[in-house]
Every structure is written in C-alpha cells, then in structure tokens.
N, C-alpha and C positions, 0 to 999 in steps of 0.2 A: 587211171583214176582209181584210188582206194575202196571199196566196196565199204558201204558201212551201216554200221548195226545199231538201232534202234531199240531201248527199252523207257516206257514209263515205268515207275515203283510207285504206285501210291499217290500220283500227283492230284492236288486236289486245287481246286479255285472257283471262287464264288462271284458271281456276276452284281455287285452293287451291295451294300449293306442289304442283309433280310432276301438276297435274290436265289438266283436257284444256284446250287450245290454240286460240281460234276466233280466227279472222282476216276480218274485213268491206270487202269494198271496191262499195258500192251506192251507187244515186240514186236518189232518190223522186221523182215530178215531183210539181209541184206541181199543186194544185188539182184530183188524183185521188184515188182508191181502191187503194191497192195492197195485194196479198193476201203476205202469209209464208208460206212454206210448206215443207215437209219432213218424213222423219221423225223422231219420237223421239231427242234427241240431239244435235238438228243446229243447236240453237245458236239457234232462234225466239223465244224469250223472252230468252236474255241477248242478241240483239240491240237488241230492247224498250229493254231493262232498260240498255243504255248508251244509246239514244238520250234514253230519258227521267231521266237522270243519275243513277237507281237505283247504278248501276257506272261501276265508272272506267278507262279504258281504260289498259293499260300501254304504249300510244306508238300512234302514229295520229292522224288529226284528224275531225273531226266536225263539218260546214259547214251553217250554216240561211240562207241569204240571204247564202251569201257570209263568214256573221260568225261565227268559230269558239265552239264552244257544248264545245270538252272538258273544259272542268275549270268551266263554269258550274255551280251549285246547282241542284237540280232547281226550285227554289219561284222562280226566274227564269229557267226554259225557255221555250219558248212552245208551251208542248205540254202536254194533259189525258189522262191516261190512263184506261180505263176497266179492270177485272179480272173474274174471272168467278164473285170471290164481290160483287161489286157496293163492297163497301166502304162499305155504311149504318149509321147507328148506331141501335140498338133504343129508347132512349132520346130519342131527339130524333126528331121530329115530320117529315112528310115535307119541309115548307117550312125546316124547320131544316136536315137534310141538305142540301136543294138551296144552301140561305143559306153552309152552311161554304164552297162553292165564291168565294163573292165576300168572303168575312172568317173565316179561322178563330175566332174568337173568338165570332162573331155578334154581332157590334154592328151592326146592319142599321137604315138608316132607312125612311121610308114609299117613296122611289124603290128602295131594294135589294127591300123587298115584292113593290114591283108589278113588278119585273125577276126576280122568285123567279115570280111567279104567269103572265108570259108565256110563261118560259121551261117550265114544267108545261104551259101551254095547248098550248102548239107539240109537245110531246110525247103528247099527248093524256090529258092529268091534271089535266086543268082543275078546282076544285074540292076536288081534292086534299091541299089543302096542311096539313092539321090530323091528317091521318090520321097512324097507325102505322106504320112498313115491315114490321111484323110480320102487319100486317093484308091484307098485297099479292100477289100470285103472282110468280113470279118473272120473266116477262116484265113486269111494272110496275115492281116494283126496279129493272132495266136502264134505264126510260124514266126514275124519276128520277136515276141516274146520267149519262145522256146531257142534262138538264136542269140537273145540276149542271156538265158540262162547257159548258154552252150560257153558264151567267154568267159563267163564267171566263173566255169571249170569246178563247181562244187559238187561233190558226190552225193548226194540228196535233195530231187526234186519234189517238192508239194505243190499239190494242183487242187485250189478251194472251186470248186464247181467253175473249170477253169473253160468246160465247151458246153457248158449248159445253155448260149444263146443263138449257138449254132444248128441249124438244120440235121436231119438224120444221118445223111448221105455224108455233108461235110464235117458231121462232125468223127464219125466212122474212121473218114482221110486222115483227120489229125490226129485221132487217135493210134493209129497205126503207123504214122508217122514217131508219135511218140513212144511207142512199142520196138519200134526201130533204133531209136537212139539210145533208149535206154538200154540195149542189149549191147550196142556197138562201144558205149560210155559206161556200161556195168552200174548204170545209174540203180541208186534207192528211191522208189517213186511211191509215194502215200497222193495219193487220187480220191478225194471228196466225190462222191455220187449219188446223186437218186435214183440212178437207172441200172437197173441189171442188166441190160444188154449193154452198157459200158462196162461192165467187170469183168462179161464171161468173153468180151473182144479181146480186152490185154492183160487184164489181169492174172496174178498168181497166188492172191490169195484177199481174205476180205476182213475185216474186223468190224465188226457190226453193233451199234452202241442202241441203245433204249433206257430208257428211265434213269441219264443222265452217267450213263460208264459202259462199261465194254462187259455185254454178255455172252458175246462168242468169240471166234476168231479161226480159221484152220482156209482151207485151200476153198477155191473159190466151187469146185465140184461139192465138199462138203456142205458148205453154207448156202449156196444156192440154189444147188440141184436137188438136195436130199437133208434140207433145213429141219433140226429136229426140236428145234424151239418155237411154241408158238407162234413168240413174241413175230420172228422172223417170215416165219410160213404166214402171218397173217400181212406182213407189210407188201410180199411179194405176191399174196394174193389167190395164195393156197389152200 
C-alpha cells in the first residue's frame, strides 16, 4: 500500500454565517502516527472533517501525493475514517458490516468473503463473522471497524476520538493493535486526542491546534515532553 503525504496550504472554513474561523496550514508525514491535539474548540474534528471531505474548505488547498484532494467526493479519497460511535449496523451481521467497506450494497463474492474473514483474523475476530455487533463490547465493535477499514485498502486512516468511550486498559489493547497494523499496512494515521498517554503509546508525532489553527507540530517527544508553548504546557498541565 502506497505511503501517503499529507499537506494543508492555507485551508480555511467557517462554521455557519458570522461563526468561528479556523484556518489550517499542516503536514502529515507519511507512513506515521500523528496525534491532534487541543482543547475543546480548537477545531480537531473539523480538521478531520475537511481532510476526509466531510467539509468544504472556503479557499485553501489540500495535497495527498502531491494531487489536490479539495473539492474531491469523499467516496474517492483515499482515506477510511473510523468514529467513536463505531458506525455499525444492528441489523446486518458482523461480516456484513465489515463487507459494506468493499461494496455498499453487499454484493460480495466468495474472494470478498475470504478478504471479509482475514481482515476479522488480523483484528483478532476470527470466527466472528455471523455474530451480531449487539452481541460485542465495545472494544470488539472498534476491531470490526478497523476490519472494515482493513478492506477498503486505503492508505490513510483517521480516527475522530475513535476510543474515547473505551476504558483505560481496553482502550491501550486497541490502540496497539492499531499501532500494529498500521506498521504492517505502512498506514498514514491522523488520531484525534484529548489524552496524552494516547500519543506517547503510538504516536510519532503531534500537531496541536489552539485559537482555531495549528500552533505547533514536531515529534511527539518535542511537543509533549519538553512543550515550549505555553499555550500547550498549560493544556497538559505544566
């Protein structure tokens, strides 16, 4: 899978006539971990929300490989997002959910099966595939989300506060699970956070927004160990 590189230039977009103003100028590198981060307000989800064409940027540009991605459809990005109500359907079976990732529709043949059934194994849900999502905890729903992102085969995962309602311990497990995959798929992973022990787990680097745009960004030992911005040393609590 392609490694791929991330820049905003200048993106800017405003939430509602007269609302607040965020303006983005970042780079993801590829074939890391990079952590969001800020408080309340400061714009971590609607930057998401335009990379992954959720939103439309009111002037700016938005680069994947070089090839401008602003005004692309989200359903030809190259980018899987994951959410933190998981986005399962109660109705359709665990191998159906993971199947909508490679055909909405589910018209699956016997090779989309067995690429529904490795993509479960590698998440460790092997077996899985008949069960209910209502039958699952919630650290399992996350691994078939990350299962469904797995057949979609796109080199760029975003994760909007994707284990924020999970426990400490479980949420640790998926974390490292995704830490996993993403090395073994050379995945680009942009990870929404509030919490600094979720960055310094998997992360490889942080970009950290305030007052509506990005006022740092460098390795995750920079920005969280030896934060030379107030703004930052005060969220963390220094």
């Amino acid at each position: 899978m392609k490694q791929a590189h991330i820049v905003l230039d200048n993106v800017r977009f405003t939430h509602g006539e007269g609302g607040t103003a965020f303006v983005f100028d970042a780079a993801f590198e590829p074939g890391k971990i990079t952590a969001v981060m800020g408080a309340s307000g400061g714009g971590k989800s609607t930057l998401l929300n335009l990379l992954a064409g959720f939103l439309r940027p009111e002037s700016g540009t938005l680069l994947v490989n070089g090839m401008d991605m602003t005004k692309v459809h989200p359903m030809h990005r190259p980018m899987s997002m994951i959410f933190q109500d998981h986005n399962l359907f109660a109705h359709l079976t665990v191998a159906q959910n993971v199947g909508l990732g490679i055909d909405p529709q589910l018209r699956l043949d016997v090779a989309d099966n067995l690429q529904i059934s490795a993509a479960l194994e590698s998440v460790g849900l092997g077996g899985y595939e008949k069960r209910s999502p209502t039958t699952l905890s919630g650290g399992e729903r996350q691994r078939v989300a990350l299962a469904r992102m797995l057949v979609r085969e796109r080199p760029i995962l975003l994760m909007d506060e994707a284990l924020a309602s999970l426990g400490p311990g479980l949420r640790q497990s998926v974390l490292a699970l995704v830490k996993e995959l993403q090395q073994a798929k050379k995945l680009t992973v942009i990870m929404v956070t509030h919490d600094p022990l979720d960055a310094k787990l998997v992360a490889d680097n942080v970009v950290f927004l305030a007052e509506q745009r990005v006022i740092c960004h460098g390795s995750v030992d920079e920005i969280l160990n030896e934060p030379s911005d107030l703004r930052v040393a005060t969220y963390l609590g220094i």
